[in-house]
N, C-alpha and C positions, 0 to 999 in steps of 0.2 A: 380447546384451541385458543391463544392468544388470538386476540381482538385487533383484525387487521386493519390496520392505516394507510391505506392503496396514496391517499393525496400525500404522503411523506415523499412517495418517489415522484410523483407527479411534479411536484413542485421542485425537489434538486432538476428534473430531466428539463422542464421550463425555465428554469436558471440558467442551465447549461446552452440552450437553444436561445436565449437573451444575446448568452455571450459571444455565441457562433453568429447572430444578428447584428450585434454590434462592431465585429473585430474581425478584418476578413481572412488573417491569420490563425483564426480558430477553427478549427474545422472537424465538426461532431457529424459522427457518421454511425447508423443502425448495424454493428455486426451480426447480431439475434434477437432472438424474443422467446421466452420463456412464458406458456399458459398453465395455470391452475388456477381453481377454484372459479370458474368462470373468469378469468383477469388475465389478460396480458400483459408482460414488459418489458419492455427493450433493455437488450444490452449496449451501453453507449463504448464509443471509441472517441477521444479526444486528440485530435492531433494539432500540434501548436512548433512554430518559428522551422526553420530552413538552419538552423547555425552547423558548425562541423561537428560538436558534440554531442552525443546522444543521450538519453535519456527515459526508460520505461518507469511511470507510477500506476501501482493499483491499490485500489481503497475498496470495500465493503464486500472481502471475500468472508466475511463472519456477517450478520444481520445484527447481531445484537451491540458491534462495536462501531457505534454509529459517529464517531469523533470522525473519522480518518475521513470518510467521503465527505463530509460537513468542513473540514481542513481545507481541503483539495480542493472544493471550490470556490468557500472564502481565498482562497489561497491565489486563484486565478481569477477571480471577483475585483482583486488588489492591481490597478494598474502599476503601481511597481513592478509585482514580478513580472510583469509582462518584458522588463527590461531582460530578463532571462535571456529570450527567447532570441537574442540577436547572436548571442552565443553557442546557442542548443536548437537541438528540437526535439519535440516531446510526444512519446505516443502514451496517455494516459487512459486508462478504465477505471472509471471513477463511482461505478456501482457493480461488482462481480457477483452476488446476491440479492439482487433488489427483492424477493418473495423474503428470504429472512430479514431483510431493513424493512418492510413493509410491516411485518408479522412484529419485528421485535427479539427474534431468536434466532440462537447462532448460525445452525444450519438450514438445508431445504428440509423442512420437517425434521426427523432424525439424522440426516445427514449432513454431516462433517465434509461441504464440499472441499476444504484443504485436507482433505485424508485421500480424496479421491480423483486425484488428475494421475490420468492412464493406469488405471483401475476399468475392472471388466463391469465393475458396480456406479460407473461414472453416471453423472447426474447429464441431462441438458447442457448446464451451466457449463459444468467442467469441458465438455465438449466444445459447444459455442468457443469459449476465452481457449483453450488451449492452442483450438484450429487456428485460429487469428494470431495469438502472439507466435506461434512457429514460423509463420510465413514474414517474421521480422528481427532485425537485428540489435541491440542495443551496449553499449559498454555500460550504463549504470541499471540497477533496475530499484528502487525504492518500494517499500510495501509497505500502507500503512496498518496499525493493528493496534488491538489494545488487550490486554489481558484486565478481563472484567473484574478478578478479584484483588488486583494487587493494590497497595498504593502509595505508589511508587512508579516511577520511569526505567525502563532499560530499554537496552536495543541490540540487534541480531548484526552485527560482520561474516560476508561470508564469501569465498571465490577468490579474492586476489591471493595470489602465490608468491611473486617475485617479492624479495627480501625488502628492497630499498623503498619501493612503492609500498607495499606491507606498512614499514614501520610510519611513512610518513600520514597513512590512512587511519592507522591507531592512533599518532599524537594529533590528528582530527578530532577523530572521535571521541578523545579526551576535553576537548575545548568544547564539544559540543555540549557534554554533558556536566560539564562546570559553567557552562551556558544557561543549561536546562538548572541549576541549582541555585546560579547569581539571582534568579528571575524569582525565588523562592518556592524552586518546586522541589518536593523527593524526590531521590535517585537510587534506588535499590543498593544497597549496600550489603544484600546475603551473601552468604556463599556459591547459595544455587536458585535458580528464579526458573521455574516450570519444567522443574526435572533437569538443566542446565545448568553446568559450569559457570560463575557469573565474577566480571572483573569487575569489582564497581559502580556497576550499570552496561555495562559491556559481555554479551556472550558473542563468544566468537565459535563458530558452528562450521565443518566439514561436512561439501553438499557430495563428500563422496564415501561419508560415512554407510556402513549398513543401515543405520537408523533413519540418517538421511533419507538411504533409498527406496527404505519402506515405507516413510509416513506418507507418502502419495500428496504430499505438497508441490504447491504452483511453485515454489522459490526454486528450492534444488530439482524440480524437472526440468527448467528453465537453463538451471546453470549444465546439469549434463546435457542438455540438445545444443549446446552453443549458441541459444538468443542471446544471452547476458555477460558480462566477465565478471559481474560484481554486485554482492544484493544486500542494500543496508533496509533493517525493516525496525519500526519505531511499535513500543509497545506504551502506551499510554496506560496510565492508574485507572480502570472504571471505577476507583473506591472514589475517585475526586469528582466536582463538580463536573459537566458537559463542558463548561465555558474554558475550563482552565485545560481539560484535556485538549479542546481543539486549540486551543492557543499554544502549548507543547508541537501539538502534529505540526503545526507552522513554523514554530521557532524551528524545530529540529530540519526541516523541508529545506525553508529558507538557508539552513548553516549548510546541509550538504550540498544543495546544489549549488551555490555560491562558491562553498569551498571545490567542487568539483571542475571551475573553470579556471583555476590558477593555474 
C-alpha cells in the first residue's frame, strides 16, 4: 500500500475553511465523509457570488492528479478571481477523492471512481458527489484533470449543440490553447490523445455517444440528467513539473470563465 499522507487533505480542507473565514461570500459546506483505514474525510462543497451565470467546477475525482484541486484553490486564494463572482456563482467540489489525493493513487484502491457513477458497483464517493450535484443546476460545468502520462496539454468540449454558439465556443478554445502555448507550454498535437480524436489539443467528445454512456463518468451523467449544458475539462501533462501544471489549470480556469461572461 502506497504511504498515506492524511495531512495533504488536511491542510487544502484548512485553506478552504481560512477562506470561508475570511470572505462571507464563500460558503464551504460538509455534503459527506468517507471512512477507511481508521480515517475520515469530508467531502467539501464550495459555493461562491449570487451573479446570474452559473458555474459547476470539480477537481480531484483521480487522487493521483493532484494539479486540479491545488489550482482551484490557489485559484480562489487569488483575490482577483474573486472579481468573478459579481457576475457568477459557483458551486465547486474541490476534492471528489480525498482517500486517493491522500494515498497518491488514482482511484479508491482499485477503483476508477469516474468509471463508476450510477453503476450498481458505485463507491461512497460516487454516491455522496452524485446525490448532491443532481439536486443542482448549472449552464457551464468545468472539470479539472490531468493525464499523468502525457506531456503535453489538451482539453475535452462537450454538450453545446446549436451551431452558432458551437462555432463561437471552438474559436474560444482555440485562443485558449495558443494561450496555453504563448506561455511555453506543449499542446498535444497527435492525432489521438487517450484513445480520442484530437484537434490540436482539442477533443471534442458526444456525452451521447455509446461510449459515453458506458464509461460511468461524472461528465456525461451530468450532461444526460440535465444539471449542465456544457462541460469543458482541462487535462494537464503529469510528465511536467507540479508547478507548471498548476499554473496551466489557472491560465486555462481563468480564460474560460472570463471568457464565459461576454
Amino acid at each position: 500500500m502506497p504511504r498515506r499522507d492524511p495531512d495533504r487533505v488536511w491542510e487544502l480542507v484548512r485553506r478552504y475553511q481560512s477562506l470561508a473565514d475570511r470572505f462571507p461570500q464563500f460558503r464551504l459546506s460538509e455534503v459527506g465523509a468517507v471512512e477507511r483505514f481508521g480515517l475520515r474525510f469530508p467531502i467539501l462543497a464550495v459555493a461562491v457570488g449570487e451573479g446570474p451565470r452559473s458555474a459547476i467546477i470539480l477537481a480531484g475525482t483521480h487522487g493521483d492528479e493532484i494539479a486540479g484541486p491545488l489550482a482551484l484553490l490557489e485559484f480562489w486564494e487569488d483575490e482577483s478571481s474573486q472579481a468573478l463572482t459579481e457576475g457568477m456563482r459557483f458551486l465547486c467540489m474541490p476534492l471528489i477523492n480525498p482517500f486517493g489525493f491522500a494515498r497518491g493513487i488514482r482511484g479508491n484502491g482499485v477503483v476508477d471512481l469516474n468509471r463508476h457513477f450510477e453503476r450498481p458497483t458505485a463507491q461512497p464517493e460516487n454516491t455522496i458527489v452524485l446525490d448532491f450535484l443532481l439536486q443542482h443546476r448549472a449552464e457551464l460545468l468545468v472539470s479539472l484533470h490531468e493525464d499523468v502520462t502525457s506531456p503535453c496539454f489538451y482539453m475535452y468540449e462537450s454538450g453545446v449543440r446549436e451551431r452558432a454558439l458551437f462555432a463561437r465556443i471552438v474559436a474560444d478554445d482555440v485562443a485558449l490553447l495558443d494561450a496555453i502555448e504563448s506561455q511555453g507550454y506543449a499542446v498535444c498535437g497527435s492525432d489521438h490523445v487517450d484513445g480520442n480524436y484530437n484537434r490540436s489539443g482539442l477533443v471534442v467528445s458526444n456525452p451521447g455517444s455509446v461510449r459515453a454512456s458506458r464509461s460511468g463518468a461524472l461528465e456525461p451523467t451530468l450532461l444526460r440528467h440535465g444539471v449542465i449544458r456544457r462541460v469543458v475539462g482541462f487535462e494537464t501533462p503529469g510528465r511536467q513539473p507540479l508547478t507548471d501544471r498548476i499554473r496551466q489549470q489557472q491560465l486555462a480556469l481563468q480564460h474560460v470563465l472570463r471568457s464565459f461572461l461576454v
